[in-house]
N, C-alpha and C positions, 0 to 999 in steps of 0.2 A: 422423548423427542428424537427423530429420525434424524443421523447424519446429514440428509439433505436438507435441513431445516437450519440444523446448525454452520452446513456453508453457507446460509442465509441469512443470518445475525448482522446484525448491523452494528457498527461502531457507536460507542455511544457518543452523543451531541457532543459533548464538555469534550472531550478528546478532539475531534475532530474541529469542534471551534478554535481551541488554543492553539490548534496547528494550522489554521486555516487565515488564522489573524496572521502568520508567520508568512508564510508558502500562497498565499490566495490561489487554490485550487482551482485547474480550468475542468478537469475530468475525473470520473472515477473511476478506473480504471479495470477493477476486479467487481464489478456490482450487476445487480439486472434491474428490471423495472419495479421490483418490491424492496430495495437496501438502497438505493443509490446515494450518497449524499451531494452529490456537484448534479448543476444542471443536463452534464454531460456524463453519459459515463460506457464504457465499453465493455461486454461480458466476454467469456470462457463459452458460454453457450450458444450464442447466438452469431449468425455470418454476419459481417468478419470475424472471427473468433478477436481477441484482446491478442492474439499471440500469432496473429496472419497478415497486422498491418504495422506501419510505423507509428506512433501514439500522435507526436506531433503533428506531423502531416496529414492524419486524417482528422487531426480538430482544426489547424489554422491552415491548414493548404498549403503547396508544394513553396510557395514564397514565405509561409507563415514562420520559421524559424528566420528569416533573416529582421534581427531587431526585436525579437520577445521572445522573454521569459518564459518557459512552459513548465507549468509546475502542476502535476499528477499524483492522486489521491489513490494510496491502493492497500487496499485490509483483504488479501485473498481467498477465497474457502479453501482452510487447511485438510479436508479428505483428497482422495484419489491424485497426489501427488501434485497437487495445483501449487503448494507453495514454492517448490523448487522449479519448476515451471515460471511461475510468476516472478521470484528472483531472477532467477536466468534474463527476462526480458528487461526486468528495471533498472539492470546492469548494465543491456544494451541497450536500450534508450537513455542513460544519462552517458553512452558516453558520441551518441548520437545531437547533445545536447539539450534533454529535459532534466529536469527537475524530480526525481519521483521519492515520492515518502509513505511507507507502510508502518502498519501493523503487524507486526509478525510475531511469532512464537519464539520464545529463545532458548535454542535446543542447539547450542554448538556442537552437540553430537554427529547431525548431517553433513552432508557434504556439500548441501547448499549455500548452508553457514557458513561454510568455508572457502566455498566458491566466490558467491556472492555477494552476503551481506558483510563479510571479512573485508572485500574489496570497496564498500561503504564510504562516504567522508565522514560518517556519525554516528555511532547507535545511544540514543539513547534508552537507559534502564529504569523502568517504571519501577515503583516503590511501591505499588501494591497492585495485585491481578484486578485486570481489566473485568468489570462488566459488561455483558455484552446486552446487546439490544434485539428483540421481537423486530423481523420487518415489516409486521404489519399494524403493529398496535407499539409499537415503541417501547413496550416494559420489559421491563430487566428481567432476563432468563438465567443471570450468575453470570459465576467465571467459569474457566475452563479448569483444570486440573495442572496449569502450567505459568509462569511468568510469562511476560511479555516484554520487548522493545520497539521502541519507534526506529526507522530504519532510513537513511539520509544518503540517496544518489545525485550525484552533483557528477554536472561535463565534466570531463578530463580526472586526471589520475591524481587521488589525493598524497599529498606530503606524508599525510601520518592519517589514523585512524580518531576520533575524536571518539573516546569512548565517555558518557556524561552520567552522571545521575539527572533525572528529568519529572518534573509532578505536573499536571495539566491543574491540579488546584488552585 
């Protein structure tokens, strides 16, 4: 399977539900038209790029932050540098006021880790590698070669870092 297929993998349901019961996703924020899981969602590829507009503003309009929640679904395609990218932006939009929660890989090696996801209200530590999902057909392609965390941007500047253990089981 080709790199571009694997930024195409999809979260799998059972993940993405238990955090969806939590957070009620308005958008997805890193998906195209074959992964998406929110009815809405914003790519990397397509005009406006996911990373040329404000998230909130362009789901609920220039009034829509005053008085809602906006809570943003994002599992980014991890090739050509897209995660540090996509951290960078979910850092400015919570503190723009959303809500954003990823899927990420957890490599505190980068400097995005450290940029970014360090600056968190959450990370939760999954207890066993994610499988991932086919976006076309839904069956499980495996896991990566790598742990995962769930990733937790909330407005404003966290007190402390809420580091969890966390199972979607």
């Amino acid at each position: 399977m080709t790199t571009r297929n694997k930024d195409e993998w999809r979260t799998p349901q059972d993940i993405f539900d238990k955090l969806n019961e939590e957070f009620n996703f308005t958008v997805d924020v890193a998906a195209d038209m074959s992964n998406h899981l929110c009815d809405y969602y914003f790519s990397d590829k397509m005009p406006p790029s996911a990373f040329d507009i404000d998230w909130a503003e362009s789901y609920y309009g220039t009034a829509g932050k005053q008085g809602k929640e906006c809570a943003f679904w994002m599992n980014p395609p991890y090739s050509r540098g897209n995660v540090a990218k996509f951290c960078e932006k979910a850092y400015e939009e919570a503190q723009r006021g959303c809500i954003v929660v990823g899927l990420l890989k957890c490599d505190t090696s980068t400097k995005y880790y450290h940029n970014y996801v360090m600056k968190a209200h959450e990370i939760r530590v999954l207890p066993r590698r994610v499988k991932f999902m086919t976006s076309n057909t839904g069956e499980s392609v495996g896991s990566p070669p790598f742990d995962s965390v769930i990733v937790i941007w909330k407005p404003g500047k966290p007190e402390y870092l809420k580091y969890v253990a966390w199972d979607w089981k």
